[in-house]
N, C-alpha and C positions, 0 to 999 in steps of 0.2 A: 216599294220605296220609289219615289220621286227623289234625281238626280238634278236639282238646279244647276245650266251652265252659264246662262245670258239671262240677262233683265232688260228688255225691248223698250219697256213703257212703266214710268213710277210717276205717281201723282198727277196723272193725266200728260206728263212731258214724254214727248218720241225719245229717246238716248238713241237710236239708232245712228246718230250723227255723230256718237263719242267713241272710240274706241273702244273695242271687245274687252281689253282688261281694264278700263275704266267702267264696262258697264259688269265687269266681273268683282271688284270692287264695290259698289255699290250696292250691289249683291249680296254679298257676303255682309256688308253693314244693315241691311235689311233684315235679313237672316239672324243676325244677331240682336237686334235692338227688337226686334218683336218675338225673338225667344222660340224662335221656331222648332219645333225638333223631328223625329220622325212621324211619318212616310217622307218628309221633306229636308233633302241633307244636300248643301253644298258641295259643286264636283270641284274640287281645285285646278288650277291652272298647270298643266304638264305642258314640259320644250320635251324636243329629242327625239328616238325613234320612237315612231307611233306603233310598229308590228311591235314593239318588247310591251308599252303596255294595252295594247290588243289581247298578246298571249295572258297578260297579268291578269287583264279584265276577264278575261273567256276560264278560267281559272279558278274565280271568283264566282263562275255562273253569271255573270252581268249579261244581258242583254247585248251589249255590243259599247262603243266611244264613237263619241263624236267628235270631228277634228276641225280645225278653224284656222285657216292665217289670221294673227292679232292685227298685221297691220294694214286690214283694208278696213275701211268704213262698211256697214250694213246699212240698207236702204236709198246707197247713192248707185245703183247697177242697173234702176228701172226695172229690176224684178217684181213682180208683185207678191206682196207680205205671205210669209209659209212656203217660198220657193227658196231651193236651193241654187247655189251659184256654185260655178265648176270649183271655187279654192274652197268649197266644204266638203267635206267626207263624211262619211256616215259606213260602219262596221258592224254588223250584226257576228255574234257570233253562231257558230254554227250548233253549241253546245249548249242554248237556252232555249228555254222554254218562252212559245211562240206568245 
């Protein structure tokens, strides 16, 4: 299964300039209006502690969560595209299959 969190680029337009839950939105209308269904499943938007659903995900068998501050822009850091910036985290768990 494919885990959709972020939508970068729709209809040839960058979103990287909209906000994370505007382009998580967006997302999920995409998602929905073309019917999409599995291997490809919408990851919902979680606040709060990220260890309780780390332990939830690793639980689950999930491969690990991916974490995001909503309120920076992506693409304005001069990182270049598929780099992470220090406000992202990335959690493997230790109980999935590589």
């Amino acid at each position: 299964m494919y885990f959709a969190f972020d939508l970068l680029w729709l209809d040839g337009q960058d979103l990287r300039k909209h906000s994370q839950l505007a382009r998580k939105e967006l997302l999920k209308e995409l998602i929905d209006s073309t019917k999409l269904k599995e291997p490809i499943l919408y990851s919902e938007h979680h606040e709060g502690d990220g260890q309780v659903l780390f332990a939830a995900a690793s639980k689950l068998n999930y491969q690990g969560i991916i974490s995001k501050r909503v309120d920076l822009l992506t693409g304005r850091s001069g990182l270049k595209l598929g780099r992470r910036s220090r406000q992202s985290r990335r959690a493997n768990s230790p109980w999935s299959a590589p």
